[in-house]
Each structure stands twice: as C-alpha cells, then as structure tokens.
C-alpha positions in Angstrom: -42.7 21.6 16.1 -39.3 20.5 15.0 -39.5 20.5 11.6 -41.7 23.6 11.2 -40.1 25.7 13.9 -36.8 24.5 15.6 -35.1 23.2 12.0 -36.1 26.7 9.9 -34.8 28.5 13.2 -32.1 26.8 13.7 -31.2 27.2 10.3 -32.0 30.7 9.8 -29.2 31.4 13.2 -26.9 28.7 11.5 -26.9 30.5 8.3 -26.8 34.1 9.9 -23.8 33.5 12.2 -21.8 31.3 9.6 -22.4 33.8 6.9 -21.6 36.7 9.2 -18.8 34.8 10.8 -17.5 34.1 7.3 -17.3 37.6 6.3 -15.7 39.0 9.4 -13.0 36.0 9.3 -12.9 36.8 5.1 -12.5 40.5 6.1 -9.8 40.2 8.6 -7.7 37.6 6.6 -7.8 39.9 3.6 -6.6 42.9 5.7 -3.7 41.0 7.5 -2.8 39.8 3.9 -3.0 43.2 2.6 -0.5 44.4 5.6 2.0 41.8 5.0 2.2 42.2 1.5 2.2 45.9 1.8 5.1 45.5 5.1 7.2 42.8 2.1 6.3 45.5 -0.5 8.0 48.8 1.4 10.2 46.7 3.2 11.7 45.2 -0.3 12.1 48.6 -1.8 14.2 50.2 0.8 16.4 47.2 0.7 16.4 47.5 -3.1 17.6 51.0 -2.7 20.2 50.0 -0.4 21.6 46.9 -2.4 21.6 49.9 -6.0 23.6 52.6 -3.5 26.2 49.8 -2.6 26.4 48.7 -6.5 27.2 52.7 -7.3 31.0 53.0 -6.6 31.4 50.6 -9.0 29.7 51.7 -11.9 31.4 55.2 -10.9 34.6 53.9 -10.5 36.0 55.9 -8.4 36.9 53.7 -5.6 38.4 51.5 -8.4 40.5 54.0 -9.8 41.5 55.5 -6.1 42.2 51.8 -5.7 44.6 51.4 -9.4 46.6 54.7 -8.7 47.6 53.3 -5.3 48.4 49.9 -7.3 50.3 52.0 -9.8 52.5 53.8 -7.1 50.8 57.5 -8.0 48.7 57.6 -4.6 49.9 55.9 -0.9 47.8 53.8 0.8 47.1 56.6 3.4 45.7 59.0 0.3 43.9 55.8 -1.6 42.2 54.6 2.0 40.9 58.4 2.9 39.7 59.0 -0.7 37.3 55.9 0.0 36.5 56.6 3.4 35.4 60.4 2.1 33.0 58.6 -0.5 31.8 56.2 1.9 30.7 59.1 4.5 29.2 60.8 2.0 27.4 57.7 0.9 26.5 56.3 4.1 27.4 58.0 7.3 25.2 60.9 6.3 22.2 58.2 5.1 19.8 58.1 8.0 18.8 54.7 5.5 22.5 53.0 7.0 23.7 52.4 10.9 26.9 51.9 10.1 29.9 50.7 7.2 33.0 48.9 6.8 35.4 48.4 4.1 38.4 46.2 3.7 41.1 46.0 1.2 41.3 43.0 -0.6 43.6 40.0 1.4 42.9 42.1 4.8 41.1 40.4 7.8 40.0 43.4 9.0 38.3 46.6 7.7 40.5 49.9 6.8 37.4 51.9 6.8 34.5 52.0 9.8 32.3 54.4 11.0 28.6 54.1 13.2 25.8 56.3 13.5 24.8 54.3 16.6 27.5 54.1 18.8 29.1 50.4 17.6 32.7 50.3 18.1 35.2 48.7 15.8 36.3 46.1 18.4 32.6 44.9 19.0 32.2 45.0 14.7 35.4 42.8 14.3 34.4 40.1 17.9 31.1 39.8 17.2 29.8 41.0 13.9 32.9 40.2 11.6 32.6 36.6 12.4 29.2 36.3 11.0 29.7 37.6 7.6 33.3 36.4 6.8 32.4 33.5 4.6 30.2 35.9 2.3 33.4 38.1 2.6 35.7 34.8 1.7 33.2 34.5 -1.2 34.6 35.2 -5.1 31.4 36.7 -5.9 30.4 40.3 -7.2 26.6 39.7 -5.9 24.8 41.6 -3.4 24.0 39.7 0.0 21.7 40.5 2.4 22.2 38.8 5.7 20.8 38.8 9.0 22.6 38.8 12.3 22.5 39.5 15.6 18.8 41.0 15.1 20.4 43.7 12.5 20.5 43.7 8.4 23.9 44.1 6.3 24.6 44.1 2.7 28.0 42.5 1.9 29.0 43.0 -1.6 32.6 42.1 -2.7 34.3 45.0 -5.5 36.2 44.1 -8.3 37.8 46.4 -11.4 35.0 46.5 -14.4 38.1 46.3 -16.7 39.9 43.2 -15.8 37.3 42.0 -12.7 40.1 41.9 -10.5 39.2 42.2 -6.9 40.3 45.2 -4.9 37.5 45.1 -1.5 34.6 44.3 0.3 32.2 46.6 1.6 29.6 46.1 4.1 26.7 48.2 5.7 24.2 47.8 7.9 20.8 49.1 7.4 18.6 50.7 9.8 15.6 48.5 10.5 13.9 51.6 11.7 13.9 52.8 8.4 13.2 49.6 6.2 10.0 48.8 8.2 9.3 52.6 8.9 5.6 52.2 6.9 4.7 49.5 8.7 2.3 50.2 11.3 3.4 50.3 14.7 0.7 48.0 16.3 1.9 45.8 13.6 5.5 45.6 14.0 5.7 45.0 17.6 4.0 41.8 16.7 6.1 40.8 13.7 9.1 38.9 13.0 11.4 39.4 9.6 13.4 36.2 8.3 15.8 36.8 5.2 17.8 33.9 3.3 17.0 31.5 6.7 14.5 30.7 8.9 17.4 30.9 11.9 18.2 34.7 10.6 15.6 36.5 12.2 14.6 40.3 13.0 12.8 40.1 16.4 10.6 43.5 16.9 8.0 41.2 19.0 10.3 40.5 21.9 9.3 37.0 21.4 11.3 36.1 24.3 8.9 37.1 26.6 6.5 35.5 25.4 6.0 31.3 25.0 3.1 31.4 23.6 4.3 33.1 20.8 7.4 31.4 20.6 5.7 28.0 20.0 3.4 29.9 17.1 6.2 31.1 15.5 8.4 27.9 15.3 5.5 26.1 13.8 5.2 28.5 10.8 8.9 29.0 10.2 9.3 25.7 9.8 7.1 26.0 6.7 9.9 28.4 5.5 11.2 27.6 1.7 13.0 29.5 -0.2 11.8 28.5 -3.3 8.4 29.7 -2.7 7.7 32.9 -5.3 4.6 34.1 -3.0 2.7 32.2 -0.5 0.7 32.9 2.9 0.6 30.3 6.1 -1.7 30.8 8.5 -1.7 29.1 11.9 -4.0 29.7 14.9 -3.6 28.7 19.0 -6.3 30.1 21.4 -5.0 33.3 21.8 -3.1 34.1 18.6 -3.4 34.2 15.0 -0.5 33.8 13.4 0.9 34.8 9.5 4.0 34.2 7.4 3.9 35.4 4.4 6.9 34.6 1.6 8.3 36.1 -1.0 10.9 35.8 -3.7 13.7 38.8 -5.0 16.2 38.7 -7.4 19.2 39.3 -4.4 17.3 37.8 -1.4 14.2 35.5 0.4 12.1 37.2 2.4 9.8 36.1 5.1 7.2 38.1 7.9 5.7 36.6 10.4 3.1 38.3 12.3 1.0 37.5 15.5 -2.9 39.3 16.2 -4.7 38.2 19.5 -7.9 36.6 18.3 -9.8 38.8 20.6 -9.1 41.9 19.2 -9.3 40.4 15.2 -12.6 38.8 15.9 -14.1 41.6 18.9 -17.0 42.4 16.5 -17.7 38.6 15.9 -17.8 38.3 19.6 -20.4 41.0 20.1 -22.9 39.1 17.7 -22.0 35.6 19.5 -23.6 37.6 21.9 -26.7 39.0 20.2 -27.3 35.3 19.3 -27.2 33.6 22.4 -29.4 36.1 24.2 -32.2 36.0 21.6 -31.7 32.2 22.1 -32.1 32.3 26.1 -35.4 34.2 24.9 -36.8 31.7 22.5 -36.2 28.7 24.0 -39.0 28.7 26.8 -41.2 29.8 24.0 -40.1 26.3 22.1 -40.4 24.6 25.1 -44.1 24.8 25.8 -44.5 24.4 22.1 -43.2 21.1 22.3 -45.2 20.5 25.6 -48.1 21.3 23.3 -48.0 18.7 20.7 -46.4 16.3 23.0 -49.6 16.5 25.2 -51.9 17.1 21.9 -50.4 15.4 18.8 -47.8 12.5 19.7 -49.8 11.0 22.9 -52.3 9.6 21.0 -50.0 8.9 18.0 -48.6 6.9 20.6 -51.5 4.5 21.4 -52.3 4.2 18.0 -49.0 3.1 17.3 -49.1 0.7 20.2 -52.5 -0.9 19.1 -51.6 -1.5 15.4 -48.0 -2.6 16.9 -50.3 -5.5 18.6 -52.0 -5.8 15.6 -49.1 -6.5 13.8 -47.7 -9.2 16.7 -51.0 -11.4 16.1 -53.1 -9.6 18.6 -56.4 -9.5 16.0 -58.9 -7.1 17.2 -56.5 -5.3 19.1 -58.3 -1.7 20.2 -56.8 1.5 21.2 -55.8 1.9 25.4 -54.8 4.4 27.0 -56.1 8.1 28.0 -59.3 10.0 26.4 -58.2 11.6 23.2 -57.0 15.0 24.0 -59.2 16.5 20.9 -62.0 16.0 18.3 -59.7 14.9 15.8 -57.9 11.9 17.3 -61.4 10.7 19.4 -62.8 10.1 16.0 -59.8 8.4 14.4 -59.6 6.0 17.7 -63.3 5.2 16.8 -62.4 4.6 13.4 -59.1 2.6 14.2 -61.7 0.3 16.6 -63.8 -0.6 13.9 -61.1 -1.2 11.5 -59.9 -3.6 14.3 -62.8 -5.6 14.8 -63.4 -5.9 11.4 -60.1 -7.1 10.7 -60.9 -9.6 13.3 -63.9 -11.0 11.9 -62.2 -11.4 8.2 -59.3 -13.2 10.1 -62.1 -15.6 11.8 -63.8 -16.6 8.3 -62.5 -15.7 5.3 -59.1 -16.0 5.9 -59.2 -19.3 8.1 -61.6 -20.8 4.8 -58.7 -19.7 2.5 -56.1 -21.3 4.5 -57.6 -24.6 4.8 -58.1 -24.1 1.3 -55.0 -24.1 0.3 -54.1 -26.8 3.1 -55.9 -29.1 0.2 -54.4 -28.3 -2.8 -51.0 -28.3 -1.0 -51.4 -32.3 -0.4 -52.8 -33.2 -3.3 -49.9 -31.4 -5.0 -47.4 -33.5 -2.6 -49.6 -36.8 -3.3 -48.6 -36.3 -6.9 -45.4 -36.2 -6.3 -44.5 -38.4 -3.6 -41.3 -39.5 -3.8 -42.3 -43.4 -3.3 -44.7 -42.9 -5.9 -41.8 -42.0 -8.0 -39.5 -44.7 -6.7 -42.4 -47.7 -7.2 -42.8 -46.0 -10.3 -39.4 -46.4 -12.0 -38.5 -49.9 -10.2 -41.8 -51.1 -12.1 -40.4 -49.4 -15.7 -37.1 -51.0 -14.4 -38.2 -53.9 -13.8 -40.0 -54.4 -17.3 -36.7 -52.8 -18.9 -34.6 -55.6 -17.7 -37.0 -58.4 -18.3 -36.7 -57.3 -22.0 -32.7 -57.4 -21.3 -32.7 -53.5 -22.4 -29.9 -52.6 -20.1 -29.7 -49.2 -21.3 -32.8 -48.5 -20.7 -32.3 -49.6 -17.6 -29.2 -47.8 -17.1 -31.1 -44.5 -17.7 -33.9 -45.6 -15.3 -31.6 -46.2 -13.0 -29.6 -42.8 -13.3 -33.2 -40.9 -13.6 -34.0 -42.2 -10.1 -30.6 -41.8 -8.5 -31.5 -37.6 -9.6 -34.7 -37.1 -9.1 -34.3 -39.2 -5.2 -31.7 -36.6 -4.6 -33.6 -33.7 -5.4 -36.6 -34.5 -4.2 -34.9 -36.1 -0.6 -32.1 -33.4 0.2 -34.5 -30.7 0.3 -33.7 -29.7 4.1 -30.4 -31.0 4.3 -28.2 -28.3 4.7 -24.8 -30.4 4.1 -23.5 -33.6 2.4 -20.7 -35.5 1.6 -19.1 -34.6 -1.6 -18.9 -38.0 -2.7 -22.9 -38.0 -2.5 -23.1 -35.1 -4.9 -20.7 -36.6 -7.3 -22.9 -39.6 -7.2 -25.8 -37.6 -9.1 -23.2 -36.0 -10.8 -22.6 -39.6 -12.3 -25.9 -40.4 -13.2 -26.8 -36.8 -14.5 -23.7 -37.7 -17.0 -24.7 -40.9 -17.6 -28.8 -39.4 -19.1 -26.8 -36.8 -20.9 -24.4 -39.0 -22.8 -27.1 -41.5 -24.3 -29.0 -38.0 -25.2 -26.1 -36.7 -26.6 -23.7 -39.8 -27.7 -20.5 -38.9 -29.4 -21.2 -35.0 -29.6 -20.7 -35.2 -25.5 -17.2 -36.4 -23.8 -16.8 -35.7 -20.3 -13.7 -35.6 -18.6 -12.7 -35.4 -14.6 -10.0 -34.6 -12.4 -11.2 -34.9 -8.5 -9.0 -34.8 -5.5 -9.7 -38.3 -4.0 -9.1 -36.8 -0.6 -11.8 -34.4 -0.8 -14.9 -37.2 -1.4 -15.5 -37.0 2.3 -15.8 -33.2 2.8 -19.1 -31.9 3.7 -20.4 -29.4 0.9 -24.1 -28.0 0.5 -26.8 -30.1 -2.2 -27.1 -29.5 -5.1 -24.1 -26.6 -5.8 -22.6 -28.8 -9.1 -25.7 -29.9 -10.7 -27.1 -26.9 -11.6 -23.8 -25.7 -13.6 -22.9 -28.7 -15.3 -26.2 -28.2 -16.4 -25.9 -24.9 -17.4 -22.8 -25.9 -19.4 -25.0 -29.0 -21.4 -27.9 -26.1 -22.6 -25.7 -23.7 -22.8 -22.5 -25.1 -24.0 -22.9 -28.3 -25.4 -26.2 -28.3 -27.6 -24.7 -24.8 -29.6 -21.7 -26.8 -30.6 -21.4 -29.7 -32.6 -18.6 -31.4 -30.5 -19.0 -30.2 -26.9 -16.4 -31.4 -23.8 -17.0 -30.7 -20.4 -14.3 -30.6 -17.9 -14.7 -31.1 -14.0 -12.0 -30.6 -12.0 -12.4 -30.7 -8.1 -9.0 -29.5 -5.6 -8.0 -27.3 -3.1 -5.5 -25.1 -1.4 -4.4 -23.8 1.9 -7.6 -21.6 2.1 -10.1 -22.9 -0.5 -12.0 -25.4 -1.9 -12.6 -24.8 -6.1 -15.0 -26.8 -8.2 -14.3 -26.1 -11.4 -17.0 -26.8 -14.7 -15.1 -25.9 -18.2 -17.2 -26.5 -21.6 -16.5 -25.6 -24.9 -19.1 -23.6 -26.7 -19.7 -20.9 -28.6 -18.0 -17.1 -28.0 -20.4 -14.9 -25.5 -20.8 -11.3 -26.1 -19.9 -8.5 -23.7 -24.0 -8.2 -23.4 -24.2 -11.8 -23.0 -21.0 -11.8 -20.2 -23.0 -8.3 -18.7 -26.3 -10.3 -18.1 -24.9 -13.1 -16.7 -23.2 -11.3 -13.7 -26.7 -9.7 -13.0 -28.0 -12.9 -12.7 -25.3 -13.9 -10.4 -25.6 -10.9 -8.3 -29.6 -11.2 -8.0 -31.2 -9.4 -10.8 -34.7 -11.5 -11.5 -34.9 -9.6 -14.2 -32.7 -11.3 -16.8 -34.1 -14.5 -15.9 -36.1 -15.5 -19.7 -39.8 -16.4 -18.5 -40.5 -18.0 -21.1 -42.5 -21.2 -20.8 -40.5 -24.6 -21.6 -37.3 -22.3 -22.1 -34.2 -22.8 -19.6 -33.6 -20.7 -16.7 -30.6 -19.4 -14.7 -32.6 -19.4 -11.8 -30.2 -22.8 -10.5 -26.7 -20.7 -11.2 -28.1 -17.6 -9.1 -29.7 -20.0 -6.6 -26.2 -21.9 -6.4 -24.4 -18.1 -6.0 -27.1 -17.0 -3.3 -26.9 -20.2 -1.2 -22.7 -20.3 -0.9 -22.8 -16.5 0.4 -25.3 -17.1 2.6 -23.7 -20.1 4.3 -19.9 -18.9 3.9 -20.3 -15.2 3.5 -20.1 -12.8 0.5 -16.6 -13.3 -0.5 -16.8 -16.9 -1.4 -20.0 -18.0 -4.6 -20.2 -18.9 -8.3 -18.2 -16.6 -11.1 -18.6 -17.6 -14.8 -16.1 -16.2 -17.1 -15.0 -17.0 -20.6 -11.3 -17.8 -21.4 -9.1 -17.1 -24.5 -10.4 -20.5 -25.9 -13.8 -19.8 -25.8 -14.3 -22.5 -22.9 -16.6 -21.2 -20.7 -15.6 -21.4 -17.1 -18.0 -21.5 -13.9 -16.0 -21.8 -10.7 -17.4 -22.1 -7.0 -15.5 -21.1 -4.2 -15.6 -22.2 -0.2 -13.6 -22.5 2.7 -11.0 -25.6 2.7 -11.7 -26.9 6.2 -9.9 -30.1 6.4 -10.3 -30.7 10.2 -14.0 -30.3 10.2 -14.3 -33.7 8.0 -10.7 -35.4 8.3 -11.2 -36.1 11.7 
C-alpha cells in the first residue's frame, strides 16, 4: 500500500508543490532583480546627468574666465560673484533635477553663492550640511563626488582653470531624490533604502525607524556591502520579510539598494496552492487509511505468523508449524498448509539423515586427530632422537630437536589466546636453527631484541609466519639472503620488525600483497605443494581483531630492495611488568 500508493502519491504532491513552488519563488526573485537593476539603472542615469551638468562650466569656461578678469583687476568681486551666481540659477535653480547649490571661492570657508528650491537656509547649509562635505571640499581633486548626508544626495566637484589647472572654486548641489528615483515604483520605494560610497551613507524612503524588524534585515545585508563588487545581488529572508541589496560599480561612485517585500504578499499565490494541497490531503488520507487497514488485516497478519514459525525454525525449533488465527483468504490457508509440510518434513530429514551425517563425520574427525596426535608426534621424534644420538649425529639431533620444539607449538597453542614473547622467540630459534642446516652459508640471521620485552604477553604464532614468508620469498630467489629481526618499542607501541634481502617486487607484485593483507582470498595461489600467504593475512586478521583496525601487519619494500614486514600493537608495560 505504501509503495504502490502512499510513495507514487506522495511523490506526485512532492514534485507538484516543489516544482510549482520553484517557479513562483524563480518568478518573484527574477522580478525583484529586474526592479533593482531597473531602480540602479534610472537611478544611475539621473545622477550621470547631474555629475555632466556640474562638469559644464568648465568645459564652457565661463565661470573661469568671470573668475581671471576679476584676478586681472577688469571685473570686481561684486560683478565676478553675480556673473556666476546668474549661470548657476540658470543651471540649477531653475532644474526641478537640483534642491539646492552653493559655490565658494577658492581659500573661503564659506559659500559666496546659495540658493534653495526647498526652503533650506544658508545658516542650516553652513551648521549642518557644510560640515559633512568639507574634507571633499579640502580635497585637491577635479573629480566629481557623490555623497550622502543627512538622508539627501550632493555632488561636490572642485574647479580649476583648463589652462594652468589652477584652482579658482568648489561647487556643490544637491539633487532631488524625488527626481533620481522618480521611475521607481512607488510600492517599491517606500520599502527601499539607497547606500552610495558607504554603507553608513544611506537614503531612507522606508522609514526604517519605525520599524525593527526591518532594521535588523537591513544591517545584516549592508554589512555584505563592498565596494569593489562590479554587480552582485544578496538576498536575506526573516519570517516576515524578504530582503535585497543589489550592487553596482560607476565610474564616479558605488551604489547600493536595498529593498524589503513582506513574504505574504511575494508568495500569496504560493499560499493559495499550500492550500489546495492540504485539503485534497485531509480528503485522501481516510481513503489510505482503510487501505492500510486492509492489507494489514489481509496481507501482513499472516505474513506475520509465517515469519514467526520459520523464525522458530531458524532458533532450533524443528517442525515448528504455523499459530495463530485462520488465514484470512484462499491464498495464505494454502501456503500455511504448504509451510506445515515443509516443516515436518524438515523435521524428519533433521531426525535421520542429518543426525547419520553428523556422526559420520564425528568418525572421520577422530581418526583425523588419532593421526595426528601430538604424543604420537612427540614419542615419535624422541624415538628418531634417540637413534640420532646413539649414532653420535648431533645434527641430526639438533634438527629433531628444533622440528619438535615447532611443530609442539603449533600443534599445543591452538586455543591459547596469549603468550610470553620469550615463548615465541623460542620457536623462532628452532625455526632458524632447520633453516640454516637447509640453507648453510646462503642464510645469515641477525637479531636485535629488547631484553625487557621477553616477558610481554603477545598472541601465538604472529612472527613465524613472516619470517617464513621472508625464507620463500626472500631468501631462496637470492643467492646470499640475510634476515634481520629486530624487536623494541616506544611510548605507544610495540614493533616487530622482519627485514630480508631479496629480489626487487613489482608495483603488481606490491598491489597483490596489500589485497592479501586486507582480505582478498583471491590472490592466495591454490596451487598444490606451492606456498601460500594465507599465514601473513591470518597474522594481519588476528592483530586487528584483538587490538583493533589501526594496529596489524604492513610489508613494504625499501630503497635497498630489503623487504620489510612490520607488526604493530599496543606497548602496555603495566599489564606484564607488574
């Protein structure tokens, strides 16, 4: 019921209400970018205009001449200063585009010319506004600045002759907001905030003062603010708000908008199919509740009880028949027969056959273990021993001897999980000892133990294995072969280190032997009477199962061509010391 109805529902509303959600959200986003850019766009221009009606007078020169016939003595201050003021009304006073100018003579604190369109006086120009823009005014610089003060734009552009560039004034207008945001639409710009050359020089036309919510939005995205972004759009959201700064780059200033939507109104038509969805939901889901009723009662009931009786099956309960409630249909009555005769045949397989097989191999089990009992062995070589020194071979003897110690070893450490180190070294010994009559000069053995260790408690048979790996492996490819143990510790580990000279290995070579370390049966040769690895990856296996997967066996091959196997475990000196 899940599968075939709930999931392909579930997925169909999923689907429909991402996808649909997706578009609205890709919708709105796309318009609000469109009105941001377009509000940057408009906005840029008029302030463009602006910035190429302030440049003017000097490519005209007619303030700077005005301004060199009062330097020369033809004209008095009185004529020069009403020449320019002239110009400037004609220039700005009458421009709806401008609220108001100033203009200073060059070395004056104060302007000679002022006029407003909106009612600001010279004494509240020169207290509070004057202040604002004197260092651009201090500034030796013929560029155009835009600044932002007091919630109102100016342009602050210094003059100078285009003869000699000597300065002769400053002028300084202030633009009508009105105007420079005039195609933005309304609903839009009482929710908008303008930042130029500053994230602290802001135009406020949302009253953001009123508002905290708002207020927290908006610090958030100014303080993405850089002006070295070219383009770039943030977007931030709260529960109620939306909000957008977008960025842009001119050549005379940094611009930034922020604007704020209430989610409700971006998203009203998203909310209307939230809607649609949750009623049609309400409807479906007593329809999907009796449909799981259904197979509860009709499919998984009985799938129950036969899962319980092969559960028993499985725990040793042989013969183990279905309990439990009539079958609800046709169906399931005749696969609870069917399940009851599987069950008691089961049964009477486990009763004969099985039990005859068992004992079966019960037999061949001991016999195997007769054949190899270890006193066997033992009376065995003390007989050969025996007959070896009463012909005074000692060697022989010596070899008996060393064959014993090995195969005693193997044969009695099978369930011991840990031994003294010194016990492993002793098999070590005699492993040596067989090797060197086999090989004679060709095999020289050299050893470097930590004394202090010989009483540690390490797991059988780890070193055996590898030192035999580095005899088949190492020493019969060579003619001279030397193998190197070297036994020591440090503050966290204990290493046992087998090095033996032999011939280069090739990256195949290198490839397959760190499969067989990690597990892979598969490189194992299977050939008959051929040597395995299976020891090596047994060795590997048995460390991380007793001290966990970071400590085991790595075989590597150094720059000499000495191949190096190295076993790792914990250095716990108080667990044996004391």
């Amino acid at each position: 019921m899940i599968l075939c109805w709930g999931v392909p529902i579930a997925v169909f509303f999923a689907f429909t209400t991402t996808s649909y959600r997706n578009g609205i959200v890709e919708k709105v986003e796309g318009l609000m970018e469109d009105e941001l850019v377009n509000a940057a766009a408009f906005a840029a221009i008029r302030i463009e205009d602006a910035i190429t009606l302030c440049q003017r007078p000097s490519y005209e020169k007619t303030w700077e001449n005005a301004w060199k016939r009062y330097e020369g003595g033809t004209n008095t201050k009185s004529e020069y200063l009403q020449e320019v003021n002239s110009s400037l009304k004609g220039k700005f006073y009458l421009d709806e585009r401008f609220n108001l100018y100033a203009y200073y003579c060059y070395g004056e604190n104060t302007p000679v010319c002022f006029s407003s369109r909106i009612g600001t006086s010279y004494k509240s120009y020169v207290d509070e506004i004057q202040p604002e823009l004197f260092d651009i005014i201090e500034t030796d610089s013929s560029y155009a600045y835009v600044r932002v003060t007091r919630n109102r734009i100016f342009i602050v552009r210094n003059l100078y002759t285009t003869t000699d560039y000597s300065r002769y004034g400053t002028l300084v207008v202030e633009l009508n907001r009105d105007r420079v945001f005039g195609d933005v639409p309304q609903e839009v710009r009482e929710n908008m905030l303008v930042c130029i050359d500053g994230r602290e020089a802001v135009l406020d036309f949302a009253h953001l003062a009123e508002d905290s919510e708002r207020q927290a939005l908006a610090k958030e995205l100014l303080d993405t603010y850089d002006d070295n972004v070219n383009r770039r759009i943030d977007r931030i959201s709260d529960r109620t708000y939306n909000g957008y700064f977008y960025q842009e780059n001119t050549d005379h200033y940094h611009m930034g908008i922020v604007v704020f939507a209430k989610r409700s109104e971006l998203y009203s038509g998203l909310y209307e199919f939230y809607g649609i969805i949750a009623v049609m939901l309400v409807l479906f889901i007593p329809l999907f509740g009796y449909g799981i009723y259904f197979f509860h009662r009709n499919v998984r009931t009985p799938m129950d009880q036969l899962l319980e009786a092969s559960q028993r099956i499985a725990d040793g309960e042989i013969g183990a028949t279905v309990q439990g409630e009539e079958m609800p249909n046709q169906e399931f009555w005749h696969l609870r027969e069917r399940f009851d005769g599987m069950s008691g045949q089961v049964k009477y397989l486990f009763d004969t056959v099985y039990s005859e097989t068992l004992a079966r191999k019960d037999a061949q089990i001991q016999a195997l273990q007769a054949q190899i009992n270890p006193h066997f062995l033992n009376n065995t070589l003390e007989m050969m021993n025996w007959q070896a020194r009463m012909s005074k071979d000692m060697v022989v003897s010596k070899m008996i001897e060393s064959l014993g110690t090995v195969l005693d070893y193997r044969m009695n450490r099978a369930d011991v999980r840990e031994i003294h180190l010194a016990e492993e070294l002793q098999c070590i010994d005699a492993y040596f000892y067989i090797m060197s009559m086999r090989f004679g000069h060709r095999l020289q053995i050299e050893r470097a133990i930590d004394e202090s260790l010989l009483s540690m408690m390490v797991p059988p048979l780890i070193l055996q294995p590898i030192v035999e790996n580095a005899i088949v492996h190492g020493v019969e490819a060579v003619k001279n072969g030397v193998i190197h143990l070297e036994i020591f510790h440090d503050e966290d580990c204990t290493y046992f280190v087998v090095r033996n000279t032999g011939k280069k290995m090739t990256e195949e070579v290198k490839r397959k032997i760190r499969e067989i370390l990690e597990g892979d049966k598969e490189q194992i040769p299977r050939e008959p009477g051929r040597h395995t690895s299976i020891g090596i990856q047994n060795v590997n296996r048995r460390i991380r199962l007793l001290y966990g997967e970071e400590y085991g066996l790595t075989i590597e091959q150094n720059e000499g061509c000495e191949t190096v196997s190295t076993i790792r475990i914990p250095f716990h000196p108080q667990i044996w010391q004391d």
